[in-house]
C-alpha positions in Angstrom: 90.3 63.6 125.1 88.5 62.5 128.5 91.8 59.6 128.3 91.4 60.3 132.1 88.1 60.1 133.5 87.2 57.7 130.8 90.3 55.3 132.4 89.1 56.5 136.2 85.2 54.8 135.5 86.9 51.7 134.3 89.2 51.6 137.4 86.6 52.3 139.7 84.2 49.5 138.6 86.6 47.3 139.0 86.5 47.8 142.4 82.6 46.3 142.9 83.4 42.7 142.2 80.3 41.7 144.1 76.7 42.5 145.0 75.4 44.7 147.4 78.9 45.0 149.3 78.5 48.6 151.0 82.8 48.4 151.4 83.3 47.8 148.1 81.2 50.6 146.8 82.8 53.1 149.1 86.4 52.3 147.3 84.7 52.6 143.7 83.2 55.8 144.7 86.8 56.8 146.4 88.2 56.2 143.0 86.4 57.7 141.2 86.6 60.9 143.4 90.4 61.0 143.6 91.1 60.3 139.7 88.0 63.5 138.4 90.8 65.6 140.7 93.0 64.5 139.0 91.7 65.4 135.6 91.1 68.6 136.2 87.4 68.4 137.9 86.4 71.3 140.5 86.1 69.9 143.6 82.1 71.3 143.8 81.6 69.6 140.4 83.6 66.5 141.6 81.6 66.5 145.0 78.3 66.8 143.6 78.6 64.1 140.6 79.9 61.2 143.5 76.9 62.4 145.8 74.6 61.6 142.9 76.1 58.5 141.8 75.8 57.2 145.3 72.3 57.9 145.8 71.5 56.4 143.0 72.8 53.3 143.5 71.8 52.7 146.8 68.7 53.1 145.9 69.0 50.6 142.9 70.9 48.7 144.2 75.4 48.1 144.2 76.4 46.6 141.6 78.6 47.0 138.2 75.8 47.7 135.9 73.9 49.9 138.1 77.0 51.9 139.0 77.6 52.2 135.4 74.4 53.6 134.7 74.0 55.8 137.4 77.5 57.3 135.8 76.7 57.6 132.5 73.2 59.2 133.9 74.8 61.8 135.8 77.6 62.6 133.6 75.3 63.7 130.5 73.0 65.3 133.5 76.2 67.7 134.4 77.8 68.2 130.7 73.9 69.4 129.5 73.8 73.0 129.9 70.8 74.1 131.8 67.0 73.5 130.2 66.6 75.4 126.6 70.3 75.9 125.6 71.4 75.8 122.2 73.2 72.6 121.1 76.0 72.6 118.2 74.9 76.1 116.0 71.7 77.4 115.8 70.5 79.8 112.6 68.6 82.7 113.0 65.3 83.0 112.0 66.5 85.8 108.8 69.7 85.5 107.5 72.4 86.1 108.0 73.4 84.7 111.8 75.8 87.1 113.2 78.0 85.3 115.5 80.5 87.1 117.8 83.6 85.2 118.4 85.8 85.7 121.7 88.4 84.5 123.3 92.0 85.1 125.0 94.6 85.6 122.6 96.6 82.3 122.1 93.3 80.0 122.7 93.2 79.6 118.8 90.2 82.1 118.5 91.1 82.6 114.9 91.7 79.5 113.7 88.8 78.0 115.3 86.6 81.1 112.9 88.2 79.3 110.6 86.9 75.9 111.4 83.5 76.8 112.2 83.1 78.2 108.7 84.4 75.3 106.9 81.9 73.3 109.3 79.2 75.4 108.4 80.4 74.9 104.5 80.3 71.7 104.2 76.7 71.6 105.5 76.5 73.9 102.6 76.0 77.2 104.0 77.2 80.6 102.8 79.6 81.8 105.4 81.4 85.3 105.4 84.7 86.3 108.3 85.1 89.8 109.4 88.8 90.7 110.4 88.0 92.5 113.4 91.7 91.4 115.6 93.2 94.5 114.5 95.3 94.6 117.9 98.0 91.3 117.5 100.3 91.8 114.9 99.5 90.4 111.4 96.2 88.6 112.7 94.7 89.6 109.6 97.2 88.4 107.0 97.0 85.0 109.1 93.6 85.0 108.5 93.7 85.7 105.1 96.1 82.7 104.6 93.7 80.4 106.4 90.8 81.1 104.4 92.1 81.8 101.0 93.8 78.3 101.6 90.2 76.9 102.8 88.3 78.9 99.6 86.0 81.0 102.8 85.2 84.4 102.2 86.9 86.9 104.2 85.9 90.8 104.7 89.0 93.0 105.5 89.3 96.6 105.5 93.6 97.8 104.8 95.0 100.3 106.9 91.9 100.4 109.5 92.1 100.6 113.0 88.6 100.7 114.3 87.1 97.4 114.7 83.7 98.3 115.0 83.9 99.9 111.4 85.0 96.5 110.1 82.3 94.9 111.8 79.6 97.5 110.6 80.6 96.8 107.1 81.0 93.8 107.3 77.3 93.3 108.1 76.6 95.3 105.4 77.9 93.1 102.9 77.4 90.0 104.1 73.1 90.7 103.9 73.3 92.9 100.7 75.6 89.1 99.5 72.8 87.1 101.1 75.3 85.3 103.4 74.0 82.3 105.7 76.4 83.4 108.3 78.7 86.2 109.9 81.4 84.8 111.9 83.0 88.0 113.4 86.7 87.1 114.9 87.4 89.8 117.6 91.1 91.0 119.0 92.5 88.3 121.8 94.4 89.5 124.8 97.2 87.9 126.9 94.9 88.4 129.9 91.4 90.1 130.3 91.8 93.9 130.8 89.2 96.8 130.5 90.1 97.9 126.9 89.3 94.7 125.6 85.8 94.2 127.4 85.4 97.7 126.5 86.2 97.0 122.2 84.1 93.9 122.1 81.2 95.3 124.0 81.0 97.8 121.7 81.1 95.8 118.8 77.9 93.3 120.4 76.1 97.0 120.6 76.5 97.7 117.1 76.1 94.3 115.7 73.7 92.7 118.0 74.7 88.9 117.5 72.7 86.3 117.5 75.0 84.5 119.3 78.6 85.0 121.3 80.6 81.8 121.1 84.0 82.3 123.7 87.0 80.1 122.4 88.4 78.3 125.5 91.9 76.9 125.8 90.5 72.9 126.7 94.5 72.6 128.6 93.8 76.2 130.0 91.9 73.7 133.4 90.3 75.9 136.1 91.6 78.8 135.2 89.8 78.7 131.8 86.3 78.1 133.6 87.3 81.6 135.7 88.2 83.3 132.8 84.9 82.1 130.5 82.8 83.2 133.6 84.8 86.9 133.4 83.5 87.2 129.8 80.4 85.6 130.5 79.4 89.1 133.5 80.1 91.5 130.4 79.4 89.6 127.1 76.5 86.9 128.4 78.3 84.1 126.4 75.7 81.6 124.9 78.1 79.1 124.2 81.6 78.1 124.6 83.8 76.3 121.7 86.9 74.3 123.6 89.8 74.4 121.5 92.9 72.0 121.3 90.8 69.6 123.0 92.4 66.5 121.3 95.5 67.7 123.2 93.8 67.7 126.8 93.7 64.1 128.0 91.8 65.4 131.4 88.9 66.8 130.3 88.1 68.8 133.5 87.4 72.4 131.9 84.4 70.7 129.8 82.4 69.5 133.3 83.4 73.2 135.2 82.3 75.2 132.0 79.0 73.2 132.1 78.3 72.6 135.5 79.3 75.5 137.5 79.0 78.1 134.9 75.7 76.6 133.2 76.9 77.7 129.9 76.3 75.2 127.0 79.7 73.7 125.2 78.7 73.8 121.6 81.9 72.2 120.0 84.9 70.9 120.5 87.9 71.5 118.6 89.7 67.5 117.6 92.9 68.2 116.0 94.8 70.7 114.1 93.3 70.7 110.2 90.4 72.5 109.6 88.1 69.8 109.5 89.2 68.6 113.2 85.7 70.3 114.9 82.6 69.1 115.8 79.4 70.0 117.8 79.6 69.2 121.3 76.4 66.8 122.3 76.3 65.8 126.3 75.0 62.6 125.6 76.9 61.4 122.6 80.1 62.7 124.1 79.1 60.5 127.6 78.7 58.0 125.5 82.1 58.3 123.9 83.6 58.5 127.6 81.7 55.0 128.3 83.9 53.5 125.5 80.3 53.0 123.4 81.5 55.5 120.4 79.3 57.7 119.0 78.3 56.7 115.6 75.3 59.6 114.7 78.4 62.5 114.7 80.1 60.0 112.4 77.4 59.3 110.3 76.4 63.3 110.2 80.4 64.0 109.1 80.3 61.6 106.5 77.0 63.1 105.1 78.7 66.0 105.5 81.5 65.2 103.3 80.1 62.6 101.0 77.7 63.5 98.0 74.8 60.8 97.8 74.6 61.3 94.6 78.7 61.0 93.7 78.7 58.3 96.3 76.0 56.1 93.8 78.0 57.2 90.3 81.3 55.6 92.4 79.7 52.7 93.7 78.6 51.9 90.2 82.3 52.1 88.9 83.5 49.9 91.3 80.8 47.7 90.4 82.3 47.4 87.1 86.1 47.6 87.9 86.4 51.1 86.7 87.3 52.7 89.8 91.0 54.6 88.7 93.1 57.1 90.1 90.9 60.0 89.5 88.7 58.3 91.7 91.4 57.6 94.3 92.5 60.9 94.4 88.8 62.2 94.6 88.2 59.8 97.7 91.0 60.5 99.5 90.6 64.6 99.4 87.4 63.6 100.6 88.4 61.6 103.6 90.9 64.5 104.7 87.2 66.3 105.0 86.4 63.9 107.7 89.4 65.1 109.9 91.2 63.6 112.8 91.4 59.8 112.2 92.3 59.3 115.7 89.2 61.0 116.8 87.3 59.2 114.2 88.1 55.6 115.1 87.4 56.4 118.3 83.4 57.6 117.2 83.4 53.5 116.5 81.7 51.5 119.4 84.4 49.1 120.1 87.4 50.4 119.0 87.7 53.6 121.4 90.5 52.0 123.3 92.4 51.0 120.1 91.9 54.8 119.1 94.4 55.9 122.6 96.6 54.0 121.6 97.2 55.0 117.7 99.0 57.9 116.3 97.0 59.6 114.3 96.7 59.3 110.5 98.3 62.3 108.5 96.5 62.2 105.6 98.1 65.0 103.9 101.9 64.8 105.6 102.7 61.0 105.4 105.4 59.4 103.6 103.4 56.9 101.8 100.6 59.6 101.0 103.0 62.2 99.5 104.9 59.2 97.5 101.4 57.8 96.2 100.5 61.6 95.0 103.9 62.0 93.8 103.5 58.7 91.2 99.9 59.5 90.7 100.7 63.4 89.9 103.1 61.7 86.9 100.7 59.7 85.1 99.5 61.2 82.0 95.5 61.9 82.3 94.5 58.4 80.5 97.4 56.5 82.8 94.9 57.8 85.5 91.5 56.9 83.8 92.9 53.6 82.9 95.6 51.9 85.1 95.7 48.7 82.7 97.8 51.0 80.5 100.6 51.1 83.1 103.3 48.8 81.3 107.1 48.2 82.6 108.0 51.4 80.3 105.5 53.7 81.8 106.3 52.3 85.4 110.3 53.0 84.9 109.1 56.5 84.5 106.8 57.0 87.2 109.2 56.2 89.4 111.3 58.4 88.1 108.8 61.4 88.3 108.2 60.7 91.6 111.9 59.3 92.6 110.7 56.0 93.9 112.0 52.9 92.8 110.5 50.5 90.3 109.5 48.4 93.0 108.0 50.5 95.3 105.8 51.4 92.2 105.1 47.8 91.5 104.1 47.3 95.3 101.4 50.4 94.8 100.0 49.3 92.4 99.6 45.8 93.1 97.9 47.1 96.2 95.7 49.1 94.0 94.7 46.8 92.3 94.5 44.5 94.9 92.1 47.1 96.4 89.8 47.5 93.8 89.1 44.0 93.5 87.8 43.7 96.8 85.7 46.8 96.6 84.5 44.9 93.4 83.6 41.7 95.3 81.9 43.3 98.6 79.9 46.1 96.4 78.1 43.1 94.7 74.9 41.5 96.5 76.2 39.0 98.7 79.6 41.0 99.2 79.0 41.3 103.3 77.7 37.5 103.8 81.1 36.5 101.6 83.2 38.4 103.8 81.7 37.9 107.2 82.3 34.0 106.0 86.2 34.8 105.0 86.2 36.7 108.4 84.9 33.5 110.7 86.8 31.1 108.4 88.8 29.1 110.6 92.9 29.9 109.8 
């Protein structure tokens, strides 16, 4: 995401070399104007973030660091949403929050419902779905799938063809169930019409949400800001979720949506697995543009994700040598939580340009994963508490569970083990010193 602009600010400080040069700046500055077209940017937005960058380094004075600055500045300025907006999800003051969800159909409306409860159930919150797309064909049943296969609570009525009586009853259950939140998921359209304004007004008058979140198509460009600001006359949207974001290397639609509509983003969708959204903060996401990372939304996912309490009982094991294959297995479901790799190496200051130029990490599709569950998923339950039992014997039929040869077994778990050494070594006082020595140890 932002692969574009983020390149363009790199290109265009290139171009002041040298101190208070007046020519120089106007090239930067022409840069950076022709490559935020090129991503996507309206021209208003485009025209008012180079007037404000100039100012402000004329007045400072021209020069790399102050041009830098004077970006990242006026970048977070024009992604904030104007004074008092909500940021990431906001609860109501009595439960539950009733959120309305809307959105074209084909901008992943659903599937992002889906995400935004698992986000909201990880942070350990009590989240309910109301079926409410009863126009596209099996929109329920898909919906089921997702969150029967994600364990979220879904309220569906058979056979019914009024939304608003979904939604209504819906409500109903989720306070007399003493839900945290309502997430109701609304019928999409192929284009805005009247019957569809008309349905989901409708449902806001009987519901009354606390908030309306609109699902935007990130690749959807200009055309999505119009479309947002169509909603936005009959629904007054009070924040917009940008799906399939990870897929949209311009980044344009974020600064429109923001800037010319004043709506606040409130999260971004990363990736494809349920896991792949997170809230959408102007500075932290400047800073990710900068090439800086952003390290609180990585710390706040792994919080997320990770018990304390599981996290102490592990490190404790490892400690010892006990970690095993339970604990593997445990770690690695875990991880998936976390979502796109990609997107999370990228949250690392430093390593953001590595991150464009990976594929990301399948955690659940990969060869090597789905061979290392295969031979795990054969070992009898004290193989698994204790891999020191794992002679020649029981390796010849582990690889024959999981149809792997001996030696790709062997090379497992020598890595393993390998592995769990390591852990051992740097978990014990003194680990980081020993291997920030091994690290500037002269090869």
């Amino acid at each position: 995401m932002f692969e574009i602009i983020s390149e363009s600010f790199k290109n265009a400080v290139n171009k002041l070399k040298t101190i208070d040069d007046e020519k120089a700046l106007k090239n930067a500055l022409d840069t950076l104007k022709k490559a935020l077209l090129k991503a996507d940017v309206h021209h208003k937005v485009t025209k008012d973030f180079i007037a404000l960058v100039e100012a402000d380094v004329k007045i400072n004075g021209i020069g790399q660091k102050q041009f830098l600055d004077s970006i990242k500045n006026n970048l977070t300025m024009i992604l904030t949403a104007p004074k008092g907006s909500n940021q990431g999800f906001v609860f109501a003051d009595t439960n539950p929050t009733i959120v309305l969800m809307a959105g074209l159909q084909g901008s992943g409306k659903s599937t992002t419902t889906v995400k935004l409860a698992n986000f909201l159930k990880l942070r350990k919150k009590k989240v309910l779905i109301a079926a409410c797309d009863l126009q596209r064909l099996a929109a329920v049943e898909q919906l089921k799938q997702l969150c029967e296969a994600n364990e979220i609570d879904l309220f569906a009525l058979d056979n019914e063809t009024n939304p608003i009586k979904v939604a209504k009853e819906a409500l109903t259950k989720a306070k007399a169930g003493l839900y945290d939140v309502l997430l109701v998921d609304t019928a999409g359209r192929l284009a805005i019409d009247e019957a569809l304004m008309e349905q989901i007004s409708n449902i806001k008058k009987e519901i009354n949400p606390h908030e309306i979140f609109y699902v935007a198509d990130a690749m959807s460009g200009q055309d999505g800001v119009k479309t947002a600001a169509k909603f936005n006359e009959v629904l007054e949207i009070s924040g917009v979720i940008l799906s399939k974001f990870d897929a949209d290397t311009k980044g344009g639609i974020a600064l429109g949506i923001a800037h010319q509509l004043g709506i606040p983003l409130r999260f971004i969708g990363t990736g494809e697995k349920v896991a792949d959204l997170e809230g959408f903060i102007p500075d932290r996401i400047t800073s990710r543009i900068m090439g800086e990372g952003d390290l609180a939304t990585l710390v706040e996912k792994t919080a997320a994700v990770f018990d304390e309490k599981e996290a102490k009982k592990l490190n404790k094991k490892i400690k010892k040598g006990e970690f095993n294959f339970n604990d593997f297995i445990s770690q690695l479901e875990s991880v998936k939580k976390l979502g796109n790799m990609k997107n999370l190496i990228g949250m690392i200051p430093g390593l953001s340009g590595m991150a464009n130029k990976i594929q990301d990490i399948d955690l659940e599709n990969s060869k090597e994963i789905r061979h290392i569950k295969a031979m795990i998923d054969s070992m009898t339950p004290k193989e698994r508490e204790n891999p020191d039992l794992l002679n020649n014997s029981r390796k010849r039929r582990l690889a024959q569970g999981a149809g792997l040869s001996q030696v790709e077994v062997n090379r497992f778990l020598k890595q393993f083990t390998n592995a769990a050494k390591l852990a051992k070594k740097f978990s014990s006082k003194g680990g980081m010193q020993g291997l920030a020595s091994i690290v500037q140890k002269p090869r």
